[in-house]
N, C-alpha and C positions, 0 to 999 in steps of 0.2 A: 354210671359214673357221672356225676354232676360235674358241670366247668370250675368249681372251687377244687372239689380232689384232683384234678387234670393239672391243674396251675399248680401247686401243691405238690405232685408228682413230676413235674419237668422241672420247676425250681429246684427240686433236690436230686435230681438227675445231673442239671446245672452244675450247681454250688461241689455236688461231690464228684462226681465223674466226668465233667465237662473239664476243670480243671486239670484230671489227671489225664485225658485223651489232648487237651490242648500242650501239657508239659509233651509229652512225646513226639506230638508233632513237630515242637519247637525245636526240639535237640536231636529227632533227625535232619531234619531240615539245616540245621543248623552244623552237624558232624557231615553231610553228604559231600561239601569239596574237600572231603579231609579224608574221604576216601582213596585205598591204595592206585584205581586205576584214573585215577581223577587231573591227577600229575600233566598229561598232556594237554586235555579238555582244556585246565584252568589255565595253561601256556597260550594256548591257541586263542582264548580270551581274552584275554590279559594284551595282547598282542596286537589284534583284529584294528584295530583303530591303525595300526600301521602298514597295514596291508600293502595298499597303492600308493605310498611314499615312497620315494626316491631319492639315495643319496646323491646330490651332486655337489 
């Protein structure tokens, strides 16, 4: 296999399927705080910066 069919074969590895593995990463990544047990996680987040504050 010469380095022009190499280049030639990950370009279109790339262009075609690189695309559709990078879509799926995007929109789990993207739906995973939206998950049903996520509800506290993203509370306790959300949150955190108030931790050691005190009302006085």
């Amino acid at each position: 296999m010469s380095t022009h069919s190499t280049y030639d074969l990950l370009r279109h590895l790339a262009d075609s399927w690189g695309l559709v593995v990078m879509t799926v990463i995007f929109l789990g990544l993207s739906a995973w705080p939206f998950r049903p047990g996520a509800r506290p996680l993203n509370h306790e987040a959300a949150t955190s910066i108030f931790k050691d504050e005190t009302d006085v």
